[in-house]
C-alpha positions, 0 to 999 in steps of 0.5 A: 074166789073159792071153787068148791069141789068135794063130792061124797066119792072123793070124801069116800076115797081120802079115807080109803087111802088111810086105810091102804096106805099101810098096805103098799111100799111106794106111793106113785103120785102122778102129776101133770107136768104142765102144773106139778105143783098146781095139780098135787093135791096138798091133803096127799102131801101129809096123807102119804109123808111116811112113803116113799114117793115116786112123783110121775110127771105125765103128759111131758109131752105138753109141757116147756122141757126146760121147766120140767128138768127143773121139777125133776132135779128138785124132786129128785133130790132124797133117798125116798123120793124120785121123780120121773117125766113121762109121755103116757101115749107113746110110753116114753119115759114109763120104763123109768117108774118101775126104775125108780120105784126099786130104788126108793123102796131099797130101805123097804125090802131090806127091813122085811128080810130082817123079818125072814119076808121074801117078797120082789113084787112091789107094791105101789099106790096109784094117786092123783086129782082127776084128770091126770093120767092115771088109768092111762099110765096103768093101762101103759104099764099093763100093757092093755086097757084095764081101767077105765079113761076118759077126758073128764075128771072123775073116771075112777070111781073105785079103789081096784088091785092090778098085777102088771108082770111079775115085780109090780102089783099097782092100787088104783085110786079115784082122783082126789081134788082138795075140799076147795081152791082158795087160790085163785091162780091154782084154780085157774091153772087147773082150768087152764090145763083141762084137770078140772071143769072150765064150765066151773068159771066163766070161760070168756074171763078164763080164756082172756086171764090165759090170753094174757098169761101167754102173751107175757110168758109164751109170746112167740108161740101165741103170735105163731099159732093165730098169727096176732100181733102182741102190740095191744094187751088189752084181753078183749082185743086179743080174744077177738083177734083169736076169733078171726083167726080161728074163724069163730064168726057169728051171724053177720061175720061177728066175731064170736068171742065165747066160742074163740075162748072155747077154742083157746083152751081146747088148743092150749091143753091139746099142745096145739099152741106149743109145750107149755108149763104153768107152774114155776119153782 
């Protein structure tokens, strides 16, 4: 399967990244911490390599805290890279971005002293796929709605300069999703998490691959949320058992499987099946 997905203001944007990375002193690339590896865009690997990284690991909130701390001790691993878990909606864990963002830019500041440059404002670039949280996580930092939010990818549609205070000065950037997903299982987890159009795969057979993926990773919190026995893997029948158990019922009392898929995902990214991660180190 190869999904793909490059409309012309994502190509737009990968070139205005080129362009204004120059301009910034640290790179704030937000991730969804339910899939940090999944949802980071790999051309943003090699565009931002020369910058110092502070990876924000949003909706935490979401996601299994045992994988998380994982993510974070590996990325937190460097002089130039800092990695942070955030709940954008309550504002914990936001404090800590500014934190780390001194911290990697230490090097930074000290060559533009030896300049004769005194600057304390940092400057910081704002970079994720759709759908991450990253006009959120800026209306956190300001402090008020100054962008643009929404549930579907693709809000951001323009580069924009935003003051938050007096030590950060923040680019925001459009969501930038890779030309297309070669990997199946990334594109699925995408799906899975709401970054990207489940409508961009056939939802009974994405909801029945999450079915099983929940069933051998996330047992209890499946059984508890439909009240399902596991007993039976077989996709359709626990597709059908969701059904009944969330009242998707068609004329007749049929169960509606294609509206229990529905369902299924919508519970899953909204945190109602429990605090779940996708991805793995």
């Amino acid at each position: 399967m190869s999904i793909q997905w490059f409309p012309g203001h994502m190509a737009k944007a990968r070139k205005e990244v080129l362009e204004q990375l120059k301009l910034v002193d640290v790179v704030l690339e937000v991730v969804d911490a339910r899939l940090p590896n999944s949802s980071r865009n790999p051309m943003m690997e090699e565009l931002t390599r020369a910058k110092p990284t502070v990876r924000v690991l949003a909706k935490a909130d979401l996601a299994d805290d045992e994988v998380t701390q994982r993510f974070l001790a590996f990325w937190n691993q460097g002089e130039a890279s800092r990695a942070v878990a955030v709940n954008i909606l309550k504002g914990d864990g936001v404090s800590g971005i500014l934190r780390a963002a001194r911290e990697v830019t230490v090097p930074t500041f000290k060559k533009l002293e030896k300049k004769g440059i005194r600057r304390k404002t940092i400057r910081a670039m704002v970079l994720g796929i759709p759908n991450v949280g990253k006009s959120s996580l800026i209306n956190r930092l300001v402090g008020k709605k100054v962008v643009k939010t929404g549930d579907q990818p693709g809000i951001t549609r323009q580069q924009q300069w935003i003051r938050t205070g007096k030590e950060f000065e923040l680019l925001d950037t459009p969501g930038i999703l890779w030309p297309k997903f070669e990997d199946p299982d990334v594109a699925k987890r995408l799906a899975w998490s709401g970054a990207i159009k489940s409508s961009l795969l056939k939802v009974d057979e994405l909801a029945k691959d999450l079915l099983l993926w929940l069933a051998t990773n996330y047992p209890d919190e499946l059984s508890k949320r439909y009240n399902i026995t596991l007993d039976e893997q077989d996709p359709e029948i626990l597709l059908t058992q969701v059904a009944l158990s969330r009242g998707a019922l068609a004329q007749g009392g049929v169960p509606d499987t294609l509206l229990a898929a529905e369902l299924l995902l919508r519970d899953v990214q909204s945190g109602l099946v429990g605090k779940i991660s996708f991805d793995r180190l």
